[in-house]
N, C-alpha and C positions, 0 to 999 in steps of 0.2 A: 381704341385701336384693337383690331383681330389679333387674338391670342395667336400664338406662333405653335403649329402642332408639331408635335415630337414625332418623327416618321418610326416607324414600325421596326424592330433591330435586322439586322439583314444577316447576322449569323447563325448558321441550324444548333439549336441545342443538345449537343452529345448526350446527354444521360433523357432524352425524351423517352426512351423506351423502359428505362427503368423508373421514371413518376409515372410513367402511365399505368405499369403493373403495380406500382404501392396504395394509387391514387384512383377513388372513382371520379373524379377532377381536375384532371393532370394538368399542371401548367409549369410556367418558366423553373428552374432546377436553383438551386441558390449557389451553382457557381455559373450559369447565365446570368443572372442578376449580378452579383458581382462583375463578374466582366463588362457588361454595361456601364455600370457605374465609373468602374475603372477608366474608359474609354472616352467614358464622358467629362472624366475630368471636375465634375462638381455635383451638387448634390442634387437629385431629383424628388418629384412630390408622389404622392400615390397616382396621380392622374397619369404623369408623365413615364413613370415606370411600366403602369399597363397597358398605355396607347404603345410603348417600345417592342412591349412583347405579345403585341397584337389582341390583346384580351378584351372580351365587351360583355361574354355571357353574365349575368351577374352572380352563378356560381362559382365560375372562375376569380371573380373580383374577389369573392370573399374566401377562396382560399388563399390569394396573393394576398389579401389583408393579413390573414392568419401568418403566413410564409413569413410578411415581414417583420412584423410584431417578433414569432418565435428568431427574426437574425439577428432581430436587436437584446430579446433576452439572451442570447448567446453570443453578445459582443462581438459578433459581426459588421456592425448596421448602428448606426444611431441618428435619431429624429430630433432634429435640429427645430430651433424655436419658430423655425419657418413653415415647421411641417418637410423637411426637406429629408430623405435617408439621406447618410452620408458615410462613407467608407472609415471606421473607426482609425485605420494606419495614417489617415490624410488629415486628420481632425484632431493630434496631438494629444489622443484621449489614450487612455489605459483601460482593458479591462483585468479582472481578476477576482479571486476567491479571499475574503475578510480571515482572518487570522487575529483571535483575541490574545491580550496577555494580562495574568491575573491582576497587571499593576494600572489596570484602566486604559491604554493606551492599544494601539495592533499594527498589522499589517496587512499590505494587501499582496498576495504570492499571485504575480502579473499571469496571465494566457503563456505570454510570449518567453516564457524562463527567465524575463531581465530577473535582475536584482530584485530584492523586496523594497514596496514602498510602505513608509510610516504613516499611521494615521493616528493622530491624538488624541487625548481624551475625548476631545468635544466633539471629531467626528466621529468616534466609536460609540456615542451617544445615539446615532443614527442605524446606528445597523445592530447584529450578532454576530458572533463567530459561527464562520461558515456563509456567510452571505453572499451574492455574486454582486459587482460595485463596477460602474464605470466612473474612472477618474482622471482629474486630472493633475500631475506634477507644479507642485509650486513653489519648490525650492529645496535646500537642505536645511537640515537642523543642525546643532553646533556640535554634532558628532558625525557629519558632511554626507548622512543617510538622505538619500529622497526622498520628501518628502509629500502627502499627498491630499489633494481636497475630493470629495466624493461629487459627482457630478450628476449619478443617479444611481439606485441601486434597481439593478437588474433583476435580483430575483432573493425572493427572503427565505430564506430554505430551513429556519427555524420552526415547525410546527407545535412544537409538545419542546417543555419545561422541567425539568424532577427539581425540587428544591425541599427547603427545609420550611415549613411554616412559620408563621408569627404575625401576632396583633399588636397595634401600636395607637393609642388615642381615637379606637375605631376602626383605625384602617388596618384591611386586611394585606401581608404582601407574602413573596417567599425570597429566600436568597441563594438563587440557581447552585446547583451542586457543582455544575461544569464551571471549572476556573476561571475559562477564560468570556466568560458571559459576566459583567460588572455591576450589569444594571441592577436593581431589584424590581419584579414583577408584580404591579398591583393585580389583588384577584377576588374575585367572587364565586361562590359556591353552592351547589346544590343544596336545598334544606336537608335533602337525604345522608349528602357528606360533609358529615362536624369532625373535621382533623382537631386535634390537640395539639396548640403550639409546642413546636419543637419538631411535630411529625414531618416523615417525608413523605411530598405529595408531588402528583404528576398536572401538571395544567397543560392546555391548550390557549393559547395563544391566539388572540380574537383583536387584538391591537400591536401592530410591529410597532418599535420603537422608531423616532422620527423626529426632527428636531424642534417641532413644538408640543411634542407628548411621549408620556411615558409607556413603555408596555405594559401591556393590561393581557390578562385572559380568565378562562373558570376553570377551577379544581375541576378534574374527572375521575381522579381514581385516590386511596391512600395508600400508598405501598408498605408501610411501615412505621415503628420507633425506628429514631435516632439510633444507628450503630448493632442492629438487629442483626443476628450472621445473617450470612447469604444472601444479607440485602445490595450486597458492594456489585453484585453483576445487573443486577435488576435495574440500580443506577444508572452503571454505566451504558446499558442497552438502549435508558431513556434520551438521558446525557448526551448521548452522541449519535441521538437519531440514528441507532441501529433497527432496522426491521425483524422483527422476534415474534412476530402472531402471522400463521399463515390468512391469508385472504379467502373468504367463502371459494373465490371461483375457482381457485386453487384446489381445495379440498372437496369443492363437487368433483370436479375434471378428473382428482387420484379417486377417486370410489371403486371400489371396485376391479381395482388397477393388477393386472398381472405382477407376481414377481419372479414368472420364471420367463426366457425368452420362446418367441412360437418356432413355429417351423419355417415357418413363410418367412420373420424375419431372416433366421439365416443364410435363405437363396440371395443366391450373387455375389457371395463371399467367398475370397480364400479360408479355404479350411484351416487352424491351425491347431486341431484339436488335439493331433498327436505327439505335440513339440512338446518337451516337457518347460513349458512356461511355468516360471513361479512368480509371484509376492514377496517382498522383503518391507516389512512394514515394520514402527513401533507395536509394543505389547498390548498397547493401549489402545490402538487404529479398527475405529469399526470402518471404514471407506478405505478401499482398494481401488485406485484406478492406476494403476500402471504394475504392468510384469514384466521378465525379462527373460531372455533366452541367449546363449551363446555358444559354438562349437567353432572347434580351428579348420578351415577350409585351405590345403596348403599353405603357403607362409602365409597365408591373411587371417581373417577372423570375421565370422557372421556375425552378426547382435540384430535382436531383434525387440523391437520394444513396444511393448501394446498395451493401448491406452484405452480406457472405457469408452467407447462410442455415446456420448452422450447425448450428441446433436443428434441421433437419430430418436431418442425420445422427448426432447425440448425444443419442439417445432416453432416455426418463426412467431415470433407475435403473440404467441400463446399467453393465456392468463399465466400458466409458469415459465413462462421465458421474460414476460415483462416483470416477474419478479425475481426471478433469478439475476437479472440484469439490475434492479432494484438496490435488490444485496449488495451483489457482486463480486462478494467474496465469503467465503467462509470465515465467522470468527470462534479464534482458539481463547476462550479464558481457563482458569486456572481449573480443573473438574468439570468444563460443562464446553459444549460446543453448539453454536447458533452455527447451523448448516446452511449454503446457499439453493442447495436441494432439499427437496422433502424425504425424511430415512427413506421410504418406500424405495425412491430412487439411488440417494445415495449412498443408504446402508443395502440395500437389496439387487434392485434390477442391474442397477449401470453398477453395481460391486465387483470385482472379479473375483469371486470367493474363491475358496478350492472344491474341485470334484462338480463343477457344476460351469453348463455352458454358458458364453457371455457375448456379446459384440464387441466389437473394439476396432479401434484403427492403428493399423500395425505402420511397423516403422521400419522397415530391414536395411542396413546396411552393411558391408564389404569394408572393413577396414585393416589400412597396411601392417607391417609390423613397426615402424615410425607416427601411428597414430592416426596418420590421412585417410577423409573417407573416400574410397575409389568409386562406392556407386552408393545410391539410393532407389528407394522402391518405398512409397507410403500408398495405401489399399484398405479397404477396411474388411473385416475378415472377423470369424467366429473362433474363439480361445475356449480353453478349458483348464485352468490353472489345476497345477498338479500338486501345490503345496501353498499355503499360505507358512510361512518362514518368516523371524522376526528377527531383527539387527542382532539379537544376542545368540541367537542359533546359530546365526551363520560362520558367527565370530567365534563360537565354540566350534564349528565345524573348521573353521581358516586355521583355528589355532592348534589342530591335533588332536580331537575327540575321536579315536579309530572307533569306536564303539556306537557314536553318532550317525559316524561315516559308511560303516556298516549295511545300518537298516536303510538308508538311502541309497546304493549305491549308483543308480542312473542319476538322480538328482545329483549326487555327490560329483560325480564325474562333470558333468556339464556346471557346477559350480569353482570347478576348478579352471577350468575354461574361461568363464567370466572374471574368474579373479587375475587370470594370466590376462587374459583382454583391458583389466582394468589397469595394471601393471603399467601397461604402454597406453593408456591415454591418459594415466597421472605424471607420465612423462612428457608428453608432447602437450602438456597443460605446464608444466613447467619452461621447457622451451620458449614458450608463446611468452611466458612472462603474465600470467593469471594472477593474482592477487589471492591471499589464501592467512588472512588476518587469524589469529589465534587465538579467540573472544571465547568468555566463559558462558553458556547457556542454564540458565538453573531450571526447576522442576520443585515443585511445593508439595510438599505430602501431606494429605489429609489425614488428621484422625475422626474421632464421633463429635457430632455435632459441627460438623467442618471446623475444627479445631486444628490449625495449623500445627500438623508433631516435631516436621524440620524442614531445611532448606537445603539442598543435595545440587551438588551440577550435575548436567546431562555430559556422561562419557562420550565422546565422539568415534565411534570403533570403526574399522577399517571398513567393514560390512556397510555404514551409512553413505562412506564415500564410493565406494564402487557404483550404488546408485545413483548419489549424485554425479559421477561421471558419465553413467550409462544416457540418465536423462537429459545432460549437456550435449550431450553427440545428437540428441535424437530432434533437439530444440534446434542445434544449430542445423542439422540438416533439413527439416521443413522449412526453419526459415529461409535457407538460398533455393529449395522445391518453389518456394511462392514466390519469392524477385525474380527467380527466374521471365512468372506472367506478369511480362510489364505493365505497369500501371494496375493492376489490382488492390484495390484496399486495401489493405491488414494493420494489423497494430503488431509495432515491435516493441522487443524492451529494452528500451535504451539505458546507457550509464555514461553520463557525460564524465571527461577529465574535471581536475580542478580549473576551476574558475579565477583569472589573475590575481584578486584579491586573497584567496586564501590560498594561492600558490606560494604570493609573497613572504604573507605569514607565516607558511610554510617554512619557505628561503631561510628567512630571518630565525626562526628556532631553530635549525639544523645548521646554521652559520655557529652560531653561541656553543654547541657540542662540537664544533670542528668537524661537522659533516656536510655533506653538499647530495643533491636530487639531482642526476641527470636530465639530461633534454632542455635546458635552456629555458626557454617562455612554453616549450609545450612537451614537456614531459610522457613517456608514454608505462603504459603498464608494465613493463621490463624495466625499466627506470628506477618504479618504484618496488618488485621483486627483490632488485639486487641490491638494494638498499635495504629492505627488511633484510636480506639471507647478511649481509656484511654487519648486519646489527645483534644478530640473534643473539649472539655469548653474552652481551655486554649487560652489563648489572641495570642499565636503565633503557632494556628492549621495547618492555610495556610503555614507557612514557611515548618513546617514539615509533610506534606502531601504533597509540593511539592519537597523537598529531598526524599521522599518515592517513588514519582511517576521515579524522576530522574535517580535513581539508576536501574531501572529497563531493561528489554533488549525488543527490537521493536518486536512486533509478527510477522509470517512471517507464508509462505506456505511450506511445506516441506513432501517430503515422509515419513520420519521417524516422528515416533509419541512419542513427549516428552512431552505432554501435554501441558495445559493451565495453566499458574500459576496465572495469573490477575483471571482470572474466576473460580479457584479451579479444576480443571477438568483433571481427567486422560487422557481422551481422548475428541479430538472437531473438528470437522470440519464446514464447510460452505458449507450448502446446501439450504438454507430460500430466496435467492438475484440472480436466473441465469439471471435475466434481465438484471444485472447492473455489475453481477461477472463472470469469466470464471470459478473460480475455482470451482462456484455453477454447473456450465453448467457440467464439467467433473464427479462432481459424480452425476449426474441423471444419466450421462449416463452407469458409474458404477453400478448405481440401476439398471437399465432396462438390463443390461448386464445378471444380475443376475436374475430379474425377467424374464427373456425368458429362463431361463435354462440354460444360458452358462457356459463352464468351465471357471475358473482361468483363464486357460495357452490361451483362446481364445482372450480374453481380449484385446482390438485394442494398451492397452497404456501398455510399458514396466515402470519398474522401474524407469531406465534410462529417461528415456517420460518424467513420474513424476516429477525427480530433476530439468529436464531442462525445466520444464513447471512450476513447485512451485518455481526457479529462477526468472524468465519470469516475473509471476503475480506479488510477491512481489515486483519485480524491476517499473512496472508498477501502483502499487500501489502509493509507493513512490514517483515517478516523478508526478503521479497525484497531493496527497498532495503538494508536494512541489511549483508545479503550482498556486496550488489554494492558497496556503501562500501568493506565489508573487504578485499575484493579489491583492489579500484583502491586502494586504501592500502602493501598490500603490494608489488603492483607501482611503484608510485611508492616505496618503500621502495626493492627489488631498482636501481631508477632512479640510485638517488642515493647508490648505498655508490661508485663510482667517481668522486664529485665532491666525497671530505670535502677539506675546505679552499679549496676553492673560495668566491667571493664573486660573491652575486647581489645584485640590487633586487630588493625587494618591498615591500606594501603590509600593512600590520596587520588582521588580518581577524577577529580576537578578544581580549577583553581578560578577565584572570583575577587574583588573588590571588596567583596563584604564578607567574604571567608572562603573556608575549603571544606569540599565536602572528601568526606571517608567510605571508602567501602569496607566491612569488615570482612576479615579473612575465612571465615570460618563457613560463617551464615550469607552470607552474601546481601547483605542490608546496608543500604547508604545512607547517610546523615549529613548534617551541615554542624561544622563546629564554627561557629560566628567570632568575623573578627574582635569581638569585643572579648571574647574568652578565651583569649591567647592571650602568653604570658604579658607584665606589665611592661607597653614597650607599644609605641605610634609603629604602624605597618605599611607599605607601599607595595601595590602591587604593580608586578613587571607581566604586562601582556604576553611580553615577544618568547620570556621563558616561562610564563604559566607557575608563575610562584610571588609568594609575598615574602618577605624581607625586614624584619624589624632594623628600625633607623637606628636602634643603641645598642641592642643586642648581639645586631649580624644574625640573628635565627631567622633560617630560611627555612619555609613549606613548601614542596615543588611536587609536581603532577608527579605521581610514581612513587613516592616515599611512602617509610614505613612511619605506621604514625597509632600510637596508644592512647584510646577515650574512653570517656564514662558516657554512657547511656543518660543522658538530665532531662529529655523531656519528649514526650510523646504527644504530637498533636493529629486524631484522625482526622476529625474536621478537611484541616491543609493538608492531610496526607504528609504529614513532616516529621524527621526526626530528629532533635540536636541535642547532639555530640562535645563534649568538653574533653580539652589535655587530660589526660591520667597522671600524665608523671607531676612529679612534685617540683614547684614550679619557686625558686627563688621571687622575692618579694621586693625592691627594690623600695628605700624610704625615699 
C-alpha cells in the first residue's frame, strides 16, 4: 500500500527572520515544530516532520536532525521506541535537573516547578548530581512523596571528579569530595601522575555511570594532601563544575585590550559627565558597576542610576560572551573571587572607578513624594564617577561627621538628597508589604597562612540600604520599560508565594503559638509583613521569622512573569549587576535592542532562548551558593578542630529526628548535637512545632532556644561538627 504523505504545514513561521540571521541554514524555528506537533495530535518521524515543513535540501535535513536531537536534550521532544518525536506534556513523561543526597538516594527538581520527584538508590546509580533525566512518575513512597523511574538521561553534565585517592586489592578508585555523588569512581592514571593514597586528585570522566556499569575515568591533575590550606576552594571549584581557567580564545581576543574608553565610543550618548555620580561599594569591592545620583526637582525627586554598559563590550556570540554565559555568575568565596568577566573587563574597562570616563546605561527617574515612579527614561550614556565611597563613609557621613562633611561639600549635599529620597521609598516598600527578614550575614577574617583569626557578622548600615532601594526602583522600572514591548523575550525574577504544602505547615505551627497568616489559601506579602511587625517584641521572633522565611519558594529566572513576592512587586527583573550576572547582561541587550529601533520579532533571543537561559542562570546560581556553603563549612570545620571541649552558648537553629543542630552565639558555627546525647530519656519528635520532647522527662528542644555544648568532635572529611549538652545532666538508674 502507498505510504500516505504528510502535506507541507500551511502556517508561516513567525521567527523565519530571526533563524535566518542566527542560521547559515535556516529552517523550521522549534516553536513551528512544536505547533505542528501539537496540531497533529500524535507523534511524527523525522520523515514526516520535514515533508511538513517543506524541507528536501539535504543541509536543511541535517540541521532539522540537529534541531531535534538539541528539543529532546532539552526536554522538549522525546523519541519514542517508534522513532516517533513526541510532545513531552502529552506523553506523561517529566523532565528535570538530578539532585543527589549524600544518603545514596535524590531527586529530580521537575522543568515545570511541580514538586520534587524521589529517585532511589538504584536509580541514582544511573546518573550524578546535576544530570538532566527524563522520567517517569510511578508512584509514591510511604512518606506519600512522588516517586520516580528514569526513562532516559538527557544530558550527563558531569565532566571532571575531585576525590580523594585510594587502592584496594589492585584496584584503583576515588571517593568524590562532592556529597552528593555516592558512587565511587574507578580510575587509571597517567605513568607520569603517582598520587599517594589519601591524595586529592581531579579525574575526567571517560565512563558515565549506567545501570550495567560503574563510572570509570583517568587521573589528570593532583591537587593536593588531604586538608592542605586553601585547598577547600580549589575543591569546590572542581566539585561543582565551576569554570576557573580562562579559555585560549578568550585570552587571545583580550591581548592587547584597551583599558581606557576611545572617543568614538562615547558618540551618541547622553553626557553625564558633569552629574556628580558616585559608588557606594564594600571596602573590599574591586568591580563597580552601578552609581548613583539624586537632587529634589519641586515636590518630586530625580534619581538616577548607571550601570556599566557591559553589552557594549561582550558582543553576541563572542568567545567571551559564550563564556560568560558559561559562568554566569560570579562566585564570592571566602578571600578570593572567580569573576564572570575577565579583571581587564571587570576590574577595569566596564569599572566605573572614580576620576575616570565610563559607559553605562543610565536609568533616570521622577519619583513622587509617596514613592510612585511618575516617569522613566533608560539611555546609555558616558559617566565619570566623582568618588568611589564605601558603606562606612557614607554611614559616617549619615551619622554627623561635620568634618567629613566638609571636604565634600557638593557630594555632601547631593548625598543628602538621596538619603531624603531613600527615606520615602523605605516607606512606600513598607506599604507594599516587602518582606525584610532580619538574618545574620557573617564575614571570615583571615590571618597568615589563611588561618581563620575570627568570625565577625556583616553590620547592615543604613548607607547598604539606600542602595538597595535605589537599585529596586531602577530593576522594577526596566522591567515595566520591557512589558511594556509585548511579546519580547526577557527573563524576569520571579518569587513565587508558598506553595499549599508548606503553607499548611505553616498554618499548623502558627496555630500551636495562638498565631494565625492572613489570606486564607493565598496569602500575600503584607500578610506576611504584618505578621512579622505583630511578632517582633515576643521572646520567640527568631523562631517565627524563620518558619516564615522557610515556607517560602527559591527565586529563580524565568520568562514568565509571576512576580516578586519577597519584595512585593508585580513585576522585577535584574538589570543593576551585568558584571557579575548574565541575566543583567541579556536585558541591556534587550534595552539597546529596542533603543536602536528594532522590532519584537528581530530580537537575537526566542522564548525558547529565554527558558533554556533563565534554566541555565538559576541552575548556575545555585551551584554557586551551594559552593560557597561548602567552603565556609569546611573553614568553619578547619575553625573549630582547636576548640574540642570547649563550651559555648548557642541558639537551636534546626530541629530533626535524629537531633538539633546549634548555632553558636558568639562565632557563628553550627553543629549537630545527636539524639543519642541528650539526657537519658527516649525522645519524639514533633514536626508541626519543630522540637523533640522526652517521653519521661517532658525536656523539650525547640527551634529558637537557648542551648549550652561542648565542642566533641570535629569531622573535615563531612564537613561536620557535634555538639554535646553542657550542663550537667542528672542520671537516672
Amino acid at each position: 500500500m502507498k505510504k500516505k504523505s504528510t502535506p507541507p504545514i500551511s502556517i508561516e513561521d513567525p521567527f523565519a527572520a530571526r533563524e535566518a540571521e542566527k542560521y547559515e541554514n535556516p529552517i523550521a524555528s522549534r516553536e513551528l515544530i512544536l505547533k505542528y506537533l501539537t496540531e497533529r495530535g500524535k507523534p511524527a518521524n523525522f520523515d514526516e516532520i520535514a515533508a511538513a515543513m517543506n524541507l528536501n535540501d539535504e543541509n536543511q535535513l541535517e540541521a532539522l536532525r540537529r534541531r531535534l536531537r538539541a528539543m529532546c536534550r532539552d526536554g522538549q521532544l522525546n523519541l519514542n521506541r517508534k522513532d516517533g518525536y513526541g510532545l513531552i506534556d502529552k506523553m506523561n513523561l517529566v523532565t528535570g535537573r538530578v539532585s543527589g543526597h549524600r544518603d545514596g538516594f535524590g531527586f529530580i527538581i521537575p522543568d515545570d516547578l511541580s514538586s520534587d520527584l524521589l529517585l532511589n538508590a538504584r536509580q541514582m546509580r544511573r546518573v550524578f548530581d546535576g544530570d538532566r533525566v527524563l522520567a517517569r512518575i510511578v508512584g509514591l513512597d510511604y512518606k506519600k512523596r512522588r516517586e520516580a523511574s528514569i526513562v532516559e538521561v538527557l544530558e550527563h553534565n558531569t565532566k571532571t571528579i575531585v576525590g580523594r585517592y585510594y587502592v584496594e586489592g589492585g584496584v584503583a578508585y576515588i571517593t568524590p569530595e562532592n556529597k552528593r555523588i555516592t558512587q565511587n569512581i574507578l580510575v587509571t592514571h597517567d605513568p607520569r601522575i603517582q598520587p599517594n593514597p589519601g591524595q586529592i586528585v581531579e579525574v575526567c570522566v571517560t565512563t558515565q555511570p549506567g545501570e550495567s556499569g560503574q563510572a570509570a575515568g583517568f587521573i589528570s591533575e593532583i591537587l593536593g594532601d588531604h586538608l592542605a590550606p586553601g585547598l577547600e576552594i580549589d575543591i569546590a571549584l572542581r566539585a561543582h563544575q565551576i569554570p576557573y581557567k580562562w579559555p585560549e580564545e578568550v585570552l587571545t581576543a583580550l591581548k592587547n585590550h584597551p583599558i581606557e574608553v576611545s572617543e568614538t565610543d562615547k558618540k551618541n550618548r547622553v553626557d553625564l559627565r558633569s552629574l556628580p555620580l558616585v559608588t557606594i561599594d564594600g571596602e573590599d569591592a574591586q568591580d563597580f558597576d552601578d552609581a548613583v545620583f539624586a537632587e529634589k526637582q519641586g515636590k518630586n525627586y530625580r534619581l538616577i542610576v548607571a550601570i556599566a554598559d557591559v553589552s557594549h563590550y561582550v558582543t553576541l556570540d563572542s568567545p567571551l560572551d559564550q563564556e560568560a554565559l558559561h559562568r554566569a555568575t560570579s562566585v564570592y568565596f571566602p578571600g578570593q573571587v572567580i569573576p564572570m568577566l575577565p579583571e581587564i573587563l571587570s576590574n577595569e574597562l566596564c569599572s566605573l572607578k572614580p576620576h575616570v570616563d565610563r559607559l553605562c546605561m543610565a536609568c533616570e527617574l521622577i519619583i513622587s513624594p509617596r514613592g510612585k515612579i511618575l516617569q522613566k527614561s533608560i539611555f546609555p550614556a558616558v559617566m565619570h564617577s566623582h568618588a568611589r565611597l564605601t558603606y562606612c563613609q557614607v554611614q559616617d557621613l549619615l551619622d554627623g561627621n561635620l568634618e567629613e562633611q566638609k571636604k565634600i561639600p557638593i557630594l555632601w549635599s547631593m548625598l543628602k538628597e538621596l538619603y531624603a529620597l531613600y527615606e520615602i521609598l523605605l516607606s512606600a516598600r513598607e506599604k507594599r508589604g516587602a518582606l525584610d527578614f532580619s538574618t545574620v550575614e557573617t564575614q571570615i577574617v583571615f590571618g597568615a597562612q589563611r588561618k581563620i583569626e575570627k568570625i565577625i557578622p556583616r553590620t547592615r548600615l543604613t548607607a547598604h540600604r539606600i542602595i538597595e532601594e535605589c537599585m529596586l526602583a531602577a530593576n522594577v522600572a526596566v522591567a515595566e520599560f520591557l512589558a511594556e514591548q509585548k511579546d519580547l523575550p526577557i527573563l524576569y525574577r520571579v518569587h513565587n508565594g508558598p506553595k499549599p504544602d508548606k503553607l499548611s505547615n505553616l498554618r499548623q505551627f502558627l496555630a500551636e503559638l495562638g498565631l494565625t497568616l492572613g489570606g486564607k489559601t493565598n496569602p500575600s506579602p503584607k500578610d506576611y509583613a504584618q505578621l512579622l511587625d505583630t511578632v517582633s517584641e515576643r521572646p520567640d521572633a527568631h523562631l517565627i521569622q524563620t518558619m516564615l522565611l522557610r515556607s517560602l519558594s527559591q527565586a529563580i529566572y524565568s520568562p514568565e512573569n509571576s512576580g516578586h513576592f519577597g519584595l512585593s512587586y508585580k513585576i522585577y527583573t535584574h538589570f543593576t549587576s551585568p558584571i557579575r550576572r548574565y541575566p543583567d547582561l541579556l536585558i541591556h541587550r534587550a534595552i539597546t535592542h529596542l533603543i536602536d529601533n528594532n522590532s519584537v520579532e528581530e530580537f537575537t533571543y526566542s522564548d525558547e532562548d529565554m527558558n533554556r537561559l533563565g534554566k541555565h542562570c538559576s541552575s548556575t546560581e545555585r551551584r554557586a551558593d551551594e559552593a560557597t556553603r561548602e567552603v565556609v563549612s569546611w573553614l568553619k570545620c578547619e575553625y573549630m578542630q582547636d576548640k574540642l571541649g570547649q563550651i559555648f552558648q548557642g541558639t537551636i537553629s534546626a530541629v530533626t529526628g535524629f537531633g538539633i543542630f546549634v548555632e553558636l552565639d558568639e562565632i557563628y558555627v553550627e553543629g549537630l548535637v545527636h539524639v543519642t546525647s541528650l539526657r537519658n530519656d527516649y525522645y519524639a519528635f514533633d514536626a508541626v512545632k519543630h522540637r523533640l520532647i522526652g517521653e519521661r522527662s517532658g525536656q523539650v528542644y525547640r527551634l529558637g532556644d537557648k542551648m549550652t555544648v561542648l565542642v566533641a568532635r570535629v569531622d573535615l572529611d563531612e564537613r561536620k561538627i557535634d555538639f554535646e549538652p553542657a550542663e550537667t545532666e542528672a542520671v537516672d538508674d
